[in-house]
Phi, psi and omega in degrees: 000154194242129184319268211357311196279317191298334180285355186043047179277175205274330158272008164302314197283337203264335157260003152281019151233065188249279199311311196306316191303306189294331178290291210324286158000267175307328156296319195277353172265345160317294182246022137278323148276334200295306181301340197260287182321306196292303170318318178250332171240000177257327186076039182282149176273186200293317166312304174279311171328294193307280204306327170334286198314316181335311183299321173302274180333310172296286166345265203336295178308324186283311222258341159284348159285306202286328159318304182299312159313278145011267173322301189282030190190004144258179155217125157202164178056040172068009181199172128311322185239329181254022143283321182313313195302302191301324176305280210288340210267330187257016141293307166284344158268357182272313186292338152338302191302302189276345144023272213256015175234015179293351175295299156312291170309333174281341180289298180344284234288320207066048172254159164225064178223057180309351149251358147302322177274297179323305177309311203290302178298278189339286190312311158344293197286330194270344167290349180273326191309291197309342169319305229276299226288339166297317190284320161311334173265315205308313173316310152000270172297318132011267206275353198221127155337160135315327163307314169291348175317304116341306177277344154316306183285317196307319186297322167331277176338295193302292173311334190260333181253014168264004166272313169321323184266358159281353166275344189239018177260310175313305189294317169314306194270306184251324166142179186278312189324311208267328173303315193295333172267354171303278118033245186314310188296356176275303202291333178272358166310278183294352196249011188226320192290316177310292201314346158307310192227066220224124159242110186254154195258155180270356180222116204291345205061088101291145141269144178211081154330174163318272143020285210260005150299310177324299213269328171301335203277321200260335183276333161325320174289314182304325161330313167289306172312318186298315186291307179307332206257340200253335179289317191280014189275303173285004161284337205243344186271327188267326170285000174265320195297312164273357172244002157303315181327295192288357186262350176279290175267005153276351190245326205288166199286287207254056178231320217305324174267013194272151161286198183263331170313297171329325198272342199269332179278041165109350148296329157299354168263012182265290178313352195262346195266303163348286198295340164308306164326281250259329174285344183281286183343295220296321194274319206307302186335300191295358208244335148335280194317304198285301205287332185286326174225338196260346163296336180281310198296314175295346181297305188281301202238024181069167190301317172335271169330307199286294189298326172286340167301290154273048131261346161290302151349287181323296205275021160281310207289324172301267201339324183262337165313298152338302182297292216230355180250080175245036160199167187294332161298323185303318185285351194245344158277346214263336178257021160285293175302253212006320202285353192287276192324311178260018132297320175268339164307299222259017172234285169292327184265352160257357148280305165332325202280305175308353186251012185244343182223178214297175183262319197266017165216077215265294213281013175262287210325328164295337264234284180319319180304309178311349180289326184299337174270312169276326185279334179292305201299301170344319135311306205300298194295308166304291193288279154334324173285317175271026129256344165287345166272351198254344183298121143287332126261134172330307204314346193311335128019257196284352170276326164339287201297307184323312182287312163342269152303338161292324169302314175314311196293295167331299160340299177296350170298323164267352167297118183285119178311135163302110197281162183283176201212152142283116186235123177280142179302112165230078149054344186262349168108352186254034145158195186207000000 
């Protein structure tokens, strides 16, 4: 084992968010390119983009329970999480690879369904994203004190969204083509070389008394709040993620009156470039954010409070996005405050969460949190996509996410902080 990992020091924490980085990566090419690719070079409408997206969210439910589960009751290839991780990560870069290549592959195959092979690549990709991201957060807790916990995810965040914002500088600056190959080679780097010098124990020692069966049995119902408050979180964060295209060209002035020949002669990379932007801004926030503030702030007044505090941000910043961000500058201020809120989604509620149920089934419990995460992308994507098509106006967009995030924020009001627990030390970082 490497001091490092026994001192639990910050570059311990920074290549143990090495593989998160790397799923996290790969979400980000996603859904920086995926919406913008289907539209424009496949020519699918906003409905069918939305069934696309569809395909994850389904992954997600099969494959973060089941996973999750699993991990927490094998051992092979030396860990409990990181074969799924080695698995999921070179999966997720092949399906990268073909991204920009559904075309081809529907010629190989001799289909004439350019959306079945689009649904078929998307799903791929996001059961593979969805392999590796329960085991990548669940290895954290594993491997990191308690003390240390909180500063595990905040370092995630920090390291996985400061790549996030080298990935939507690439999709601006050099184009989505060159962020997808880009990409693959990131995601398979990271998602297989740290975990050599990564040590996981095969019997974590927690303890759990009589005492501390008891107190998981009583944080279960906060468990639920919990999950009910992050869902309405991730409803109103996955219709922005997947339906910004259409609200940048249908509402901003100057896409809103172009035909569609007009959109084909060099605006669709002008929209393309916009979301690019506008996901750089968002991550940059996000990447800033946990360790420069929201790890001090949690500190002071606990993690609970520090989050529902941005997440109220959040859905004040959709609600004016709605109103008034109808041109690139306006959207690229307005998704600066957003970012305060999604420095804390992408952070702070897996920590909360790991402190409320047993330790030693961490990856099912992660597994179950996620549902709090795919059935909202699922809504987004089904349900929401046939009303933002049938909407002539887009802005309809961000009063979703805006009501959305103001229920989370409510939610969240009732969730209780977590209390700290007794963990015996056995020297390997997975507790104390």
């Amino acid at each position: 084992m490497l001091s490092i990992q026994k001192n639990q020091t910050n570059s311990f924490l920074a290549l143990l968010s090495l593989p998160s980085t790397a799923m996290g990566f790969a979400l980000s090419v996603q859904i920086s390119a995926l919406s913008w690719l289907l539209s424009t070079e496949y020519k699918l409408d906003i409905h069918e983009v939305g069934i696309v997206w569809a395909a994850g969210p389904i992954a997600g439910i099969l494959g973060q329970v089941i996973v999750g589960f699993i991990s927490d009751n094998v051992w092979f290839w030396g860990g409990r999480r990181k074969p799924f991780i080695w698995i999921g990560g070179i999966l997720a870069a092949l399906s990268l690879l073909a991204l920009p290549n559904i075309g081809l592959i529907k010629e190989a195959l001799g289909l004439d369904a350019i959306l079945g092979v689009a649904i078929t690549v998307a799903l791929v990709l996001d059961l593979s994203i969805n392999i590796s991201f329960n085991p990548t957060r669940s290895i954290i807790s594993d491997v990191t004190t308690e003390e240390r916990r909180v500063d595990g995810y905040t370092w995630m965040q920090t390291i996985s969204g400061t790549f996030g914002v080298l990935a939507y500088a690439i999709g601006a600056i050099l184009g989505n083509y060159t962020l997808i190959y880009f990409g693959s080679f990131l995601v398979l780097m990271f998602s297989i070389i740290p975990l050599f010098f990564i040590e996981e124990d095969p019997d974590l020692n927690i303890i759990a008394d009589e005492e501390e069966s008891e107190s998981f049995q009583t944080d279960y119902p906060n468990f639920i709040k919990l999950f009910a408050a992050h869902s309405f979180t991730w409803l109103g964060v996955q219709t922005m993620f997947v339906y910004v295209f259409a609200f940048i060209r249908f509402e901003f002035p100057a896409f809103m009156n172009l035909t569609d020949v007009e959109m084909e002669s060099g605006y669709n990379d002008t929209v393309g470039q916009i979301i690019s932007i506008t996901f750089l801004l968002l991550n940059v926030v996000g990447a800033l954010l946990p360790v420069l503030l929201l790890s001090p702030m949690s500190e002071k007044i606990g993690k609970v409070k520090t989050h529902t505090v941005c997440i109220a941000l959040m859905a004040i910043s959709y609600f004016l996005i709605a109103m008034m961000g109808h041109s690139s500058m306006m959207l690229y201020g307005l998704i600066i405050m957003t970012g305060i809120g999604w420095a804390a989604v992408v952070s702070l509620p897996f920590a909360i969460m790991s402190l409320q149920v047993d330790p030693k089934k961490i990856g099912s419990f992660m597994g179950i949190f996620n549902l709090s995460v795919v059935i909202p992308q699922l809504i987004a994507s089904l349900v929401i996509g046939k009303i933002v098509n049938q909407s002539d106006d887009k802005s309809i967009i961000f009063w979703i996410c805006g009501i959305s995030l103001a229920i989370s924020a409510i939610l969240w009001v009732l969730v209780k902080e977590p209390k700290s627990r007794k963990i015996e030390n056995n020297g390997s970082g997975g507790g104390h």
